[in-house]
N, C-alpha and C positions, 0 to 999 in steps of 0.2 A: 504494500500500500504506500503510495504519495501524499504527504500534505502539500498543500499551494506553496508556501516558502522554500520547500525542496524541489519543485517542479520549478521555480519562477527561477534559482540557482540553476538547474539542471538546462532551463531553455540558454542562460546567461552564457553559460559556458556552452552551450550549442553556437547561438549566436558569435562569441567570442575564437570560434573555430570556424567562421565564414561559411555557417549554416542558416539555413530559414525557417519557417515552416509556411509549406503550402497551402496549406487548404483552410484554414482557420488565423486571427486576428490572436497576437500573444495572449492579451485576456482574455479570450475564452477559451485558451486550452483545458484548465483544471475541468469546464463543466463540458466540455467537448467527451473528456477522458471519462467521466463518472457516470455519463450517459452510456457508456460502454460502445462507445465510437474510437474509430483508431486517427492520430496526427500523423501528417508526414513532414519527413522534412528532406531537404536535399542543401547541396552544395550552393550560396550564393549566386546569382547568374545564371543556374540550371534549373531543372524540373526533373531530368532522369539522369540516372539514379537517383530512386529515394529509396529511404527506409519510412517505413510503416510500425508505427507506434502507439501499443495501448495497453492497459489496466488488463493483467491476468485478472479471467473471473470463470472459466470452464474450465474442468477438465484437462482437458487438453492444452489448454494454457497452461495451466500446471504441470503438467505431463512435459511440455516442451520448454519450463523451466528447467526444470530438473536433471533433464536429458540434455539440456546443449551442446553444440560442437562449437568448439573452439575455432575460431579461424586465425591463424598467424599472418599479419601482411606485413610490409615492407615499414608501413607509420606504425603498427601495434597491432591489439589484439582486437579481432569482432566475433561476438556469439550469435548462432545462429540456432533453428529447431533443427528436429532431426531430420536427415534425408526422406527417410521411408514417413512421416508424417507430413513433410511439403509435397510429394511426389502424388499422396493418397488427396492432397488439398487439391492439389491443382487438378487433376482429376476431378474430381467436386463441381470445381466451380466451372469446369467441362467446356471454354472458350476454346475455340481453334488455336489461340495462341497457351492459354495455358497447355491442353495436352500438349502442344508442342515443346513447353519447357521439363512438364514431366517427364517426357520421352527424353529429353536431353539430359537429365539428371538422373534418368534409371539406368541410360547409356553410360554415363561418365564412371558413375560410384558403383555399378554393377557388383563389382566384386567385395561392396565393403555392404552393402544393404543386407539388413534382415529382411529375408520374405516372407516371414509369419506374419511381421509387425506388420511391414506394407498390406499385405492380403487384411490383417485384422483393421485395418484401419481403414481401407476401401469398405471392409465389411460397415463400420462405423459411419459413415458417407451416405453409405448405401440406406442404411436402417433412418439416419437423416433425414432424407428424404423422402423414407417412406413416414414419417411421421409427419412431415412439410403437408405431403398430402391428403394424410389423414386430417387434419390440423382446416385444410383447405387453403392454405399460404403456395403450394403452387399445384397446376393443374394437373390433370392424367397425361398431359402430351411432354408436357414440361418434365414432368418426371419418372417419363419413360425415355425420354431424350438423356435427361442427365443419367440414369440408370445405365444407359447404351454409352454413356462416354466413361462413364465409370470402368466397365466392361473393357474399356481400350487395353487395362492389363495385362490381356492377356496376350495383344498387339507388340508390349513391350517386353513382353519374356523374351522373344526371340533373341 
């Protein structure tokens, strides 16, 4: 959890490292964040690359606390979730360009991915959206589409 005095530091030193944030006005990030919406921010003068920022509050937020991969670059260190839980998202959210980055990251890290985790977490996606529909948040086309791009997995074992 963030109070506003460590978030208003935490943007300062963002700022202070010739960052911004996009999509929202500095004050309203704390009720931006509490509403369970994500900030982004990128590099001064850009829009992409950004990172995407918000308030663990499921599961799997937690889950992908917990679990990070460390990444080592050249300026320091950046945490990231785990492969087999981006791969199972991106999926999900079933854009042409997402699968296409799933595909890209099943390809790269092949040999370092759990396929239980992946498959259970597809499974997880899947059960999603069959609640979406129950729920009536999206429709029978809708989530039979996403259902079918879910599916792509098995596109990317090869």
């Amino acid at each position: 959890k963030i109070n506003e005095p460590m978030l208003k530091k935490l943007i300062g030193e963002l700022h202070g490292n010739n960052f911004w944030i996009l999509n929202e006005e500095e004050d309203g990030v704390y009720s931006l964040l509490n509403q369970g919406l994500a900030v982004r921010f990128a590099k001064k003068g850009t829009v992409e690359p950004n990172a995407e920022v918000k308030l663990a509050r499921k599961d799997l937020d937690f889950y992908s606390l917990r679990n990070k991969i460390k990444v080592k670059l050249k300026s320091g260190e950046l945490f990231i979730s785990p492969f087999e839980l981006n791969i199972a998202y991106k999926l999900f959210l079933s854009s042409q360009k997402d699968v296409e980055d799933a595909r890209f990251l099943f390809k790269l890290f092949r040999e370092k991915l759990d396929i239980n985790k992946l498959e259970d977490f597809v499974k997880h996606w899947e059960d999603s959206l069959r609640k979406q529909e129950e729920k009536k948040e999206v429709t029978q086309e809708e989530h039979e589409e996403r259902i079918n791009k879910l599916k792509e997995l098995s596109l990317i074992k090869d």
